[in-house]
C-alpha positions in Angstrom: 0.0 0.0 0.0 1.7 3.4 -1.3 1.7 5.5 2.0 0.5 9.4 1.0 2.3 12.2 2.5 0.5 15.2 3.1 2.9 17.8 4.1 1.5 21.4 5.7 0.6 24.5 2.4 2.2 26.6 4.7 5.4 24.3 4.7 8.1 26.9 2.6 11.3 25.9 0.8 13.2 26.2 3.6 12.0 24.0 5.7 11.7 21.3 2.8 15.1 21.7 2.4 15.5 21.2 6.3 13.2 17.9 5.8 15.3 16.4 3.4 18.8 17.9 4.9 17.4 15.5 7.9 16.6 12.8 6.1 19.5 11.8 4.8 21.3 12.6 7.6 18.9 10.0 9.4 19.8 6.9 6.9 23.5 8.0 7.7 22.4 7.5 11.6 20.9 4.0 10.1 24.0 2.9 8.9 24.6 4.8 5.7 24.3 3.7 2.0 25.3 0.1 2.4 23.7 -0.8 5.1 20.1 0.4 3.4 20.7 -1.9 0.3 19.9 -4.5 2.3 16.6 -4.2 3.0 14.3 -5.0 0.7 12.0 -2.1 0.2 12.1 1.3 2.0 8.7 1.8 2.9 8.9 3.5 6.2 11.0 6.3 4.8 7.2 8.4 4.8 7.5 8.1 8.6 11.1 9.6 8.7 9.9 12.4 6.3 6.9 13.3 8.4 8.5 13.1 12.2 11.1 15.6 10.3 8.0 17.7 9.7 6.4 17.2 13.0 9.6 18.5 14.7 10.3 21.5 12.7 6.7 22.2 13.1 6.9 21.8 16.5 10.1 23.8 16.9 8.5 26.5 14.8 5.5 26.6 17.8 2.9 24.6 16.1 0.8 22.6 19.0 0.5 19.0 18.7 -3.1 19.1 17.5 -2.2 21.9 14.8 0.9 19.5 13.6 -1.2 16.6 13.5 -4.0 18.6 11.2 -1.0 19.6 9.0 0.2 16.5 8.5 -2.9 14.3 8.1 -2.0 12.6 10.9 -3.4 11.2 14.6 -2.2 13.5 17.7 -1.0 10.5 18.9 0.8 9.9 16.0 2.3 13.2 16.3 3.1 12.6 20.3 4.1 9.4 19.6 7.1 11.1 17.6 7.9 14.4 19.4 8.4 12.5 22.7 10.7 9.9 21.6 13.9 9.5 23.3 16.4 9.9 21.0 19.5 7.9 22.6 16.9 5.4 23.6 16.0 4.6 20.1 20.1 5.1 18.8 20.3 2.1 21.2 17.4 0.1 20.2 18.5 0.4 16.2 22.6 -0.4 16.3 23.1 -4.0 15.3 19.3 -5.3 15.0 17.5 -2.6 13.0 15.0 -4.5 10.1 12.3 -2.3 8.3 9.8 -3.6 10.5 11.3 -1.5 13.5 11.3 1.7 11.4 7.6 2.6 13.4 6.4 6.3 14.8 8.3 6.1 17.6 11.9 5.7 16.1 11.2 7.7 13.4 10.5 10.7 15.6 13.8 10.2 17.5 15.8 9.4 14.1 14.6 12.8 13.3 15.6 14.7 16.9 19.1 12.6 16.3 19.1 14.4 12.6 18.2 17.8 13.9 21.1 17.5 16.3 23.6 16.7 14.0 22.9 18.7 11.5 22.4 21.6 14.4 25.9 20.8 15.9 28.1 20.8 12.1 26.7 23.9 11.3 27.5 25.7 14.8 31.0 24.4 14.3 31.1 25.9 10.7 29.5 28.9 12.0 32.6 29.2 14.9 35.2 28.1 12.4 34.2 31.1 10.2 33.5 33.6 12.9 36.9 33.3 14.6 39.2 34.8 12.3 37.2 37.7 12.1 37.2 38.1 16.2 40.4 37.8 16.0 40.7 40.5 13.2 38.7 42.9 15.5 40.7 41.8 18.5 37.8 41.1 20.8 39.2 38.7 22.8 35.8 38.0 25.1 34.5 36.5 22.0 37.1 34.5 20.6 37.3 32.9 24.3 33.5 32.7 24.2 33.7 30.9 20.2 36.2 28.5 21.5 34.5 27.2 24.7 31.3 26.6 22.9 32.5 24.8 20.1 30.7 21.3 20.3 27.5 22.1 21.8 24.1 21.6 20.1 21.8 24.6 19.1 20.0 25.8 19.5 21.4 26.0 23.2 19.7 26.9 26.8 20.9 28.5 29.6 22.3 25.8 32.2 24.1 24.3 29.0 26.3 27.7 28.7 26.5 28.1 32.8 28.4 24.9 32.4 30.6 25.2 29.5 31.8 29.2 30.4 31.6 29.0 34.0 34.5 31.5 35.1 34.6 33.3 32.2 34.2 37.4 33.0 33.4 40.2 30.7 35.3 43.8 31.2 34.1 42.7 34.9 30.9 41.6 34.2 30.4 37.9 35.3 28.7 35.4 32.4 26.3 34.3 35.4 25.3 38.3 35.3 25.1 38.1 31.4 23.1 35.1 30.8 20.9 35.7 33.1 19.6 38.9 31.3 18.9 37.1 27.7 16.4 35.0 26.2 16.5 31.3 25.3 17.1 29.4 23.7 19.6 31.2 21.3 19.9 29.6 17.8 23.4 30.2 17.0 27.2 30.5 18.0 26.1 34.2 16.2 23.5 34.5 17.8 24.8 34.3 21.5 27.7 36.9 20.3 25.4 39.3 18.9 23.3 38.7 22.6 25.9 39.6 25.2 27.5 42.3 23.0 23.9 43.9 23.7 23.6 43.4 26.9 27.6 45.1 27.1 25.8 48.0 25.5 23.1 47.8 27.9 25.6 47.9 30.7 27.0 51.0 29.4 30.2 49.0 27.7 31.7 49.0 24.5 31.6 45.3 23.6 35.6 45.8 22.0 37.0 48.3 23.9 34.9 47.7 27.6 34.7 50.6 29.6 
């Protein structure tokens, strides 16, 4: 039975560029192009492609209900996928995945493992082309800033970044002070730059020259 996907009108390039940006990064999760050869048909490759949707959706503030309508799917469908665990299913799929096991539930974590990926080369691109220009400009808060956040995922939260620049001081203002006066999640290694160099401003500092 050929399995329809329905994906939202409102769905623009981006983000079908994002869907399919995931999806392959998902059969690289599965095992990459010789390990799919083996099976014999891919038909839950629809459920990949719409737990990609369903967390982009999701991310972009759609409720569960709304995603569900979207999609043409069940809100349990659509739970069923947005609350799977995504190192739970890594485990569950190295060394005895068949297509059989490809259901709603691993799907919706394949895509969450995809997101992450994805999320975590591009930071690292983002740093590895942000640096030299820091460096250029000589601000030295945010070259310290680029270095001890390469490796995390983002979008990021606030106890993530309490952890990774604990210490780390400003032209005297502490990163506890600094984080605690912006919004999160931030999206990007940009992003979190472009942030504290605000709140600097805020605080009366010139965010390359301090005081």
């Amino acid at each position: 039975m050929v399995m329809e996907i329905r994906p939202p009108e409102d769905i623009d390039k981006k983000r079908d560029e994002m869907v399919l940006e995931m999806l392959l990064e998902a059969l690289n999760v599965l095992g990459g192009p010789r390990r799919i050869i083996q099976f014999r048909n891919l038909t839950w490759i629809p459920s990949i492609i719409k737990a990609n949707y369903a967390l982009l959706l999701s991310q972009a503030g759609k409720t569960h209900e709304e995603i569900a309508a979207e999609l043409g799917l069940t809100k349990a469908t659509i739970d069923k996928m947005l609350r799977a665990d995504p190192e739970d299913v890594l485990r569950k799929i190295r060394g005895e995945l068949t297509e059989e096991k490809i259901d709603d539930h691993i799907a919706g974590g394949l895509a969450k493992l995809a997101y992450k990926n994805l999320m975590r080369r591009r930071a690292e691109k983002e740093i590895d082309s942000l640096v030299p220009t820091v460096e250029s400009l000589g601000v030295e808060w945010a070259i310290v800033v680029l270095k001890k956040i390469k490796g995390m995922d983002f979008p990021v939260d606030k106890d993530s970044l309490l952890r990774r620049l604990a210490g780390i001081s400003i032209y005297g203002v502490s990163i506890n002070e600094i984080l605690n006066n912006l919004s999160f999640p931030i999206e990007s290694p940009a992003a979190l730059l472009k942030a504290i160099a605000e709140y600097l401003r805020s605080r009366g500092i010139h965010p390359s020259q301090g005081k």
